[in-house]
Every structure is written in structure tokens, then in C-alpha cells.
C-alpha positions in Angstrom: 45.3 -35.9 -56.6 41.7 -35.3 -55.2 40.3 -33.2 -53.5 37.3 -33.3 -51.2 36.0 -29.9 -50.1 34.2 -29.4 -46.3 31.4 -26.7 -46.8 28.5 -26.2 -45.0 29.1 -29.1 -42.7 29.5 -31.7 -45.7 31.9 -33.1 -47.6 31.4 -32.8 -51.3 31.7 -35.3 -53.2 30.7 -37.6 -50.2 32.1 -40.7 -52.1 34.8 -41.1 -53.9 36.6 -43.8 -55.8 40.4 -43.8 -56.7 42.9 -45.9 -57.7 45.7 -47.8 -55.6 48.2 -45.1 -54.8 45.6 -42.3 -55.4 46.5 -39.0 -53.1 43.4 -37.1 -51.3 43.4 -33.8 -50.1 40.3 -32.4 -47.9 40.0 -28.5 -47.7 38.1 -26.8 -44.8 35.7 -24.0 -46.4 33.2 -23.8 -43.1 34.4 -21.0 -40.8 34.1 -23.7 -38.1 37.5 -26.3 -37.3 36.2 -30.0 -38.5 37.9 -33.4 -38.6 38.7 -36.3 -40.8 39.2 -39.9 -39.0 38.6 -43.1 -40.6 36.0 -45.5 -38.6 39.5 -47.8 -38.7 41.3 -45.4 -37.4 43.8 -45.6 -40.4 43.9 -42.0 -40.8 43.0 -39.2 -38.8 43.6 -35.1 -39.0 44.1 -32.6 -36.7 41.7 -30.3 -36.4 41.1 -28.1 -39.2 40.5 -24.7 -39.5 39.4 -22.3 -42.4 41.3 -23.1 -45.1 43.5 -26.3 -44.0 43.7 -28.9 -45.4 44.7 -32.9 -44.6 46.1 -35.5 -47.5 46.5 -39.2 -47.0 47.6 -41.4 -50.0 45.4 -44.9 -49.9 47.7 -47.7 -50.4 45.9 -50.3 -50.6 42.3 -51.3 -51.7 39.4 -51.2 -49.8 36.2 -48.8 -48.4 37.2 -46.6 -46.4 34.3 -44.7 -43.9 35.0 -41.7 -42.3 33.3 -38.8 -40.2 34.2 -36.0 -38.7 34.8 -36.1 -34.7 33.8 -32.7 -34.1 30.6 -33.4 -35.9 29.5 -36.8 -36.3 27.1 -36.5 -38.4 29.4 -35.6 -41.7 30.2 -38.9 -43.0 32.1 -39.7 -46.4 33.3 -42.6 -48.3 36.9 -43.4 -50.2 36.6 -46.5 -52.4 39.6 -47.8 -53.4 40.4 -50.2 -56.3 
């Protein structure tokens, strides 16, 4: 599994590659609720608060874009292979 923290408006790391199959977990650290939605909409979390978190296991290959809705200008990355 991996995880992707969101601290101070970021998500760290901002890209990722994983593996078929591969599991990621995001974790809100800002003291502010933020999102995570795919620009495909193939995934997309509630909103989350300090300390939530949101998996989603990538099943198939491909780059995957994704922001957060609350703020638009966070922006990350999941390669997968």
C-alpha cells in the first residue's frame, strides 16, 4: 500500500508510480476538508477532514490526474504500470 499525505494544501509525493493492483491511501493533515477526484472521474472521495483518509486500488494501467475540488489547484499524478 501507499500512501499519499495532503499537508499544507499539497499532496506529497505529487507523483506516484505503482504497480497493477497497487492500493493507495491519501491522508488529510491540513486542518481544512479537501478532496480527491480523478480528471476521469474514475475515483472520487468525499470530502475529507483532519485525519481521513480515501483508498482506491488501481486496476488497470494508465496515468491517472487528479485534483482536489475544493481546491483546484492541488493536482497529483498516479502512474500505473
Amino acid at each position: 500500500m501507499t500512501n499519499i499525505a495532503i499537508d499544507n494544501f499539497s499532496f506529497t509525493p505529487r507523483e506516484v508510480t505503482v504497480k497493477e493492483g497497487s492500493t493507495i491511501t491519501w491522508v488529510n493533515h491540513d486542518d481544512v476538508p479537501h478532496t480527491v477526484v480523478s480528471k476521469d472521474q474514475k475515483f472520487r472521495s468525499k470530502a475529507l477532514d483532519t485525519n481521513d483518509q480515501f483508498s482506491f486500488t488501481f486496476t488497470n494501467a494508465g496515468t491517472y490526474v487528479y485534483f482536489c475540488s475544493v481546491h483546484p489547484i492541488m493536482v497529483g499524478k498516479v502512474i500505473v504500470k
